[in-house]
MDTraj code that builds the backbone (N, CA, C; nanometers):
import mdtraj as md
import numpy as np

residues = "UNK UNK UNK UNK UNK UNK UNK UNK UNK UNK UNK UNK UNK UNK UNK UNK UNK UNK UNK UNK UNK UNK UNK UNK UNK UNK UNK UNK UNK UNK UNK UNK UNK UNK UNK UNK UNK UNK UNK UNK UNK UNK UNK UNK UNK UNK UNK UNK UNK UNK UNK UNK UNK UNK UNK UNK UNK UNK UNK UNK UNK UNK UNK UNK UNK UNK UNK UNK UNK UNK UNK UNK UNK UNK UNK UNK UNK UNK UNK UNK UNK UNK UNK UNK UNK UNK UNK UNK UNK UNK UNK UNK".split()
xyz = np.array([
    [1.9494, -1.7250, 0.7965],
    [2.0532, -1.6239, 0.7985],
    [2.1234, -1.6201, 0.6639],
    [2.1654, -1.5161, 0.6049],
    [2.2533, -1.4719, 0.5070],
    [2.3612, -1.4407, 0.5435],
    [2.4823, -1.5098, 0.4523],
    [2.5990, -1.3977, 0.4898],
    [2.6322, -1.3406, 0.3646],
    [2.7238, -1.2312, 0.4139],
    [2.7239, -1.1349, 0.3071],
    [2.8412, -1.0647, 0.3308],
    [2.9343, -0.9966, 0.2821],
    [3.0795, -0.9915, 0.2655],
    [3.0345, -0.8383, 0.2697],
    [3.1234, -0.7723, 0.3988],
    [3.0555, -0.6598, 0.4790],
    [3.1652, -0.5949, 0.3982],
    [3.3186, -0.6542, 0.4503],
    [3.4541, -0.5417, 0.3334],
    [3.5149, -0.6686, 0.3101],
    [3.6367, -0.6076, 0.2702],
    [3.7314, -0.7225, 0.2255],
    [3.7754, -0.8079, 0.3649],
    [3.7376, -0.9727, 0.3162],
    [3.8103, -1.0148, 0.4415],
    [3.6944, -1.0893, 0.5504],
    [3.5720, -1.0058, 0.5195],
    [3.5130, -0.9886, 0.6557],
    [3.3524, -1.0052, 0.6324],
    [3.3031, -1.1086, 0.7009],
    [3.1662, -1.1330, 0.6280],
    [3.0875, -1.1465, 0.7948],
    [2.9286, -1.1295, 0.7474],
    [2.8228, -1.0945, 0.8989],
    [2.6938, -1.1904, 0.7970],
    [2.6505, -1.2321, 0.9233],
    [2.5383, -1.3062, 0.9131],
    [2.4334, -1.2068, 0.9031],
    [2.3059, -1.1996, 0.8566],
    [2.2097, -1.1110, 0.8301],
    [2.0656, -1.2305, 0.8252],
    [2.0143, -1.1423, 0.8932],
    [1.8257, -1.2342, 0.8658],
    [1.7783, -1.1495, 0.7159],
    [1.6988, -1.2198, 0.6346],
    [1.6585, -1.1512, 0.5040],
    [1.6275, -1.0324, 0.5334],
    [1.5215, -0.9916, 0.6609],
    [1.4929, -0.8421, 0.6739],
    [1.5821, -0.7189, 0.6774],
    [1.6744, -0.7831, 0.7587],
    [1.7986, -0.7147, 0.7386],
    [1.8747, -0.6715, 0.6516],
    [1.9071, -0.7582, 0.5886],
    [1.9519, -0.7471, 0.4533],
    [1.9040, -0.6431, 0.3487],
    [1.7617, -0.7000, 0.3714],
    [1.6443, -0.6316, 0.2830],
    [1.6767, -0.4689, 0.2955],
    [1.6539, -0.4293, 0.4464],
    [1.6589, -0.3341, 0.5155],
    [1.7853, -0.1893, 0.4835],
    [1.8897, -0.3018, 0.5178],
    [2.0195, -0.2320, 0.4682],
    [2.0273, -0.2344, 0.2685],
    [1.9658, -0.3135, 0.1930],
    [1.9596, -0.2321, 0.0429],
    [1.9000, -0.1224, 0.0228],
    [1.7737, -0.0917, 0.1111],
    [1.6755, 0.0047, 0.0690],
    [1.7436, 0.1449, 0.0948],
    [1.7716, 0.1317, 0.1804],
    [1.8704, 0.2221, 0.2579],
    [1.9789, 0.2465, 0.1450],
    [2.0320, 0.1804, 0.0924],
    [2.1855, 0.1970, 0.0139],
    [2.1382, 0.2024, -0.1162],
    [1.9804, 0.1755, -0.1522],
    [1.9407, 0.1987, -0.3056],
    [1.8613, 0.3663, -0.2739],
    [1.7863, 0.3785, -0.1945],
    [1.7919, 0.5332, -0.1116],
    [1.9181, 0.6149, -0.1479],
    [1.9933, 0.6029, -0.0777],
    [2.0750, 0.7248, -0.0808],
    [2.1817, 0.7130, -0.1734],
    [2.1798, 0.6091, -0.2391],
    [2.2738, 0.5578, -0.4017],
    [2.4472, 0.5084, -0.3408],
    [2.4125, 0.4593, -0.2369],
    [2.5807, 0.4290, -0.1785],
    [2.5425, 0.2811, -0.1559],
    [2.6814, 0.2225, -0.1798],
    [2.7379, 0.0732, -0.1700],
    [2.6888, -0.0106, -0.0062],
    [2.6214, -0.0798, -0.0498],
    [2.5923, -0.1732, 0.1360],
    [2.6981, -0.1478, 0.1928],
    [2.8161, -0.1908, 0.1971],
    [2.9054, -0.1531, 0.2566],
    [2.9540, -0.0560, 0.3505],
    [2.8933, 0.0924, 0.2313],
    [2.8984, 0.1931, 0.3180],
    [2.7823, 0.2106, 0.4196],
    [2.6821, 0.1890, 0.3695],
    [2.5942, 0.1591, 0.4513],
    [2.5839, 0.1328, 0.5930],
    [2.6864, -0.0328, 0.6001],
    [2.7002, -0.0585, 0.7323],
    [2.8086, -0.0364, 0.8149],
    [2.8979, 0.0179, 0.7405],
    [2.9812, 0.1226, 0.7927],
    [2.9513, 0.2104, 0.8626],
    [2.9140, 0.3186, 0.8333],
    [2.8054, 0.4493, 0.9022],
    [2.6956, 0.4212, 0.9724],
    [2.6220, 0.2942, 0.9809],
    [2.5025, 0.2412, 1.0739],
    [2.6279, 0.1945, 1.1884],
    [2.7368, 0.1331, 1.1622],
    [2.8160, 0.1173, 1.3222],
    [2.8851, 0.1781, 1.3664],
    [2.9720, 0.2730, 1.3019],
    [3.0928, 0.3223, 1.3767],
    [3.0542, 0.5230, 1.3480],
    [2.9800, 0.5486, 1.2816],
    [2.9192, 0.6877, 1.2965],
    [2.9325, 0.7479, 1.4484],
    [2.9922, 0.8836, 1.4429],
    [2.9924, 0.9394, 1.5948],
    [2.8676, 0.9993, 1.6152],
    [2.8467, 0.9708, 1.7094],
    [2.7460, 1.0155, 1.8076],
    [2.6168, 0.9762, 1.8594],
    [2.5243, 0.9990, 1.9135],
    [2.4593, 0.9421, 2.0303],
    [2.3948, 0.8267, 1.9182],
    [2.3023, 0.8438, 1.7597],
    [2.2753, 0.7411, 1.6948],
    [2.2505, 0.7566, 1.5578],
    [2.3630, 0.7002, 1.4560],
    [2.3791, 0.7113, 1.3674],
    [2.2670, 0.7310, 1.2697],
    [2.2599, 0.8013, 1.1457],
    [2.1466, 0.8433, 1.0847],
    [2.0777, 0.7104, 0.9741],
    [2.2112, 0.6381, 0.9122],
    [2.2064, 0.5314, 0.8795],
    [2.1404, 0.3797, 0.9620],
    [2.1932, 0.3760, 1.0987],
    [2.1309, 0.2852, 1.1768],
    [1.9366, 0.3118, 1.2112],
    [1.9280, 0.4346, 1.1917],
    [1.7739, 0.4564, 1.2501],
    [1.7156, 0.4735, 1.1030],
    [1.7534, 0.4792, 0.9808],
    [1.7174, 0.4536, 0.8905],
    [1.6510, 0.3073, 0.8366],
    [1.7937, 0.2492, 0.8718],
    [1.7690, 0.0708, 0.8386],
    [1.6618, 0.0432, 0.9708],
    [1.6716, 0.0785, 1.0732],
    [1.5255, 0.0798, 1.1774],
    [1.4273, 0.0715, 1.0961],
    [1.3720, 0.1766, 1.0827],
    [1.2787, 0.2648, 1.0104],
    [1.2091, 0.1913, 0.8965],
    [1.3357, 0.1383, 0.8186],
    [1.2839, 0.0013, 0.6825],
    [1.2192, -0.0829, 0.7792],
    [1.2844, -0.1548, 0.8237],
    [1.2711, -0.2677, 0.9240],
    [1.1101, -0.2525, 0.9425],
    [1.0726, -0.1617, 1.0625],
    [0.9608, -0.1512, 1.1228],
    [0.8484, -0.1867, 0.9958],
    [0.8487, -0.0486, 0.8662],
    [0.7931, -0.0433, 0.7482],
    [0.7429, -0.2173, 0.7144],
    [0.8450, -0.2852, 0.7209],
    [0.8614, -0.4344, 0.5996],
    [0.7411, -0.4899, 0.7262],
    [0.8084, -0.4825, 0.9014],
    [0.7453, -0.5970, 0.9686],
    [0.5780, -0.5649, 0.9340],
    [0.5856, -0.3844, 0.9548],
    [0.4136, -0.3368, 0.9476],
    [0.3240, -0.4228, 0.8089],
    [0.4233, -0.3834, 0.7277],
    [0.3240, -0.4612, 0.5659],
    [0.2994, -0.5784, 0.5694],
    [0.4349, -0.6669, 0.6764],
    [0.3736, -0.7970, 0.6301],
    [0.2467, -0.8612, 0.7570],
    [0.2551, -0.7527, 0.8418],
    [0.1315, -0.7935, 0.9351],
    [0.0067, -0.7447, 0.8583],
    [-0.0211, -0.6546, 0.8046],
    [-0.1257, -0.5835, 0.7145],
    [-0.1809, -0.7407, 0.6575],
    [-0.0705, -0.7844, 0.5979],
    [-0.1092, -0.8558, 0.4672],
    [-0.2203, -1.0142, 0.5619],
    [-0.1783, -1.0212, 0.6755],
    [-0.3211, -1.1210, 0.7300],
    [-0.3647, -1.0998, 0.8851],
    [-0.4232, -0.9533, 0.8408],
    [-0.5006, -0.9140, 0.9001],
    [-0.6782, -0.9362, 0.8334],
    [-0.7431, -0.9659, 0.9304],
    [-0.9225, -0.9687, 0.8475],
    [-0.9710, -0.8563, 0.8542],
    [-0.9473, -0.7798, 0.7252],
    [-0.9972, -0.6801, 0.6944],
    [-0.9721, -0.6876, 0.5565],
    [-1.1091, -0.6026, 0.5345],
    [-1.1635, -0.5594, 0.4089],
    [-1.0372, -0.5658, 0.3045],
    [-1.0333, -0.6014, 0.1672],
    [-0.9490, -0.6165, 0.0175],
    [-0.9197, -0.4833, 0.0125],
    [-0.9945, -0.3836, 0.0601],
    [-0.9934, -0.2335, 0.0011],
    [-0.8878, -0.1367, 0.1240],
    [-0.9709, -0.2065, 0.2334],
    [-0.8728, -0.0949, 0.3432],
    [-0.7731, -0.1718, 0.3401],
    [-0.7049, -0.2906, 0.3118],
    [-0.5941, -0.3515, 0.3175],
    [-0.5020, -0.2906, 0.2190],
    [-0.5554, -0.2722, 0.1282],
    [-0.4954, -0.1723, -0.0088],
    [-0.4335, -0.0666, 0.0336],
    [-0.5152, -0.0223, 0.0476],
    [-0.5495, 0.1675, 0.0992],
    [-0.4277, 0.1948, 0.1942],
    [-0.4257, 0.0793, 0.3536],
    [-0.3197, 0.0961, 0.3916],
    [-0.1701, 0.0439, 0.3268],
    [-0.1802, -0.0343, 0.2377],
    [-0.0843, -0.0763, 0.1836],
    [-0.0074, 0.0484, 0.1270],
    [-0.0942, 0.1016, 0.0573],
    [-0.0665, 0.1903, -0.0161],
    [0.0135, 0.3215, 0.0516],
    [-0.0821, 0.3046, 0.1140],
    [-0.0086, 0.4544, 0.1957],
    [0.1450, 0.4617, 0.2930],
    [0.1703, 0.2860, 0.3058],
    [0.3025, 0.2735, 0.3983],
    [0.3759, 0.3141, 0.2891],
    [0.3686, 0.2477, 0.1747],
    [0.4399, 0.2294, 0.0738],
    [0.4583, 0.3794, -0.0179],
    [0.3722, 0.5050, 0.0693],
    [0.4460, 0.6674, -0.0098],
    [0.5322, 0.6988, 0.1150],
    [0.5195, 0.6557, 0.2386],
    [0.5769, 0.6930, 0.3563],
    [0.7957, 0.7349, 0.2921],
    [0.7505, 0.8104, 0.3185],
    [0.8878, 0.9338, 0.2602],
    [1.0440, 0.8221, 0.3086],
    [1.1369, 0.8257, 0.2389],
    [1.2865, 0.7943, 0.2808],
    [1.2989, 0.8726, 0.4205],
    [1.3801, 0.7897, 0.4731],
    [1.4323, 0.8755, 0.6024],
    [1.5723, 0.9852, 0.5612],
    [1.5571, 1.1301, 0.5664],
    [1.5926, 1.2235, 0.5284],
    [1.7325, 1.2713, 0.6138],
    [1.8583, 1.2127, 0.6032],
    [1.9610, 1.2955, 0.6732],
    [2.0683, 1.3463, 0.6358],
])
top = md.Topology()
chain = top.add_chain()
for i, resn in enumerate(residues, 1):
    res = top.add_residue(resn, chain, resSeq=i)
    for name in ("N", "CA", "C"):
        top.add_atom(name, md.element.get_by_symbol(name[0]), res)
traj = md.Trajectory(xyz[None], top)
């Protein structure tokens, strides 16, 4: 676990993915972690655009690192590598 100083005052434990998860997201859309996890918790309505974003990383990171020992071919391992890795920002 990581902790990491969410605002002033106030710090949250994080697993690296997480962490990971919530930068990509905040180097994405050019705003401060902070805000980040701001708007992934307290955003109105049924589910914040920020929270299904940092999802979205999440899933991405777990998919690549299962890719990476799977027995298959140097080339299709690539190939899919490759292709998670143009998979578009989540757009909101």
């Amino acid at each position: 676990m990581k902790e990491v100083n969410f605002c002033k005052n106030k710090k949250i434990r994080l697993t690296e993915e997480q962490d990971q998860s919530i930068n990509t997201v905040a180097k994405e859309k050019n705003i401060p972690f902070s805000d980040v996890m701001r708007h992934a918790m307290f955003d109105k309505g049924a589910s914040s655009p920020y929270a299904i974003a940092i999802q979205h990383n999440m899933i991405k990171n777990e998919l690549m690192n299962r890719i990476q020992v799977l027995d298959i071919s140097k080339s299709a391992r690539e190939k899919i590598m490759k292709e998670l890795s143009t998979v578009g920002e989540y757009n909101f």
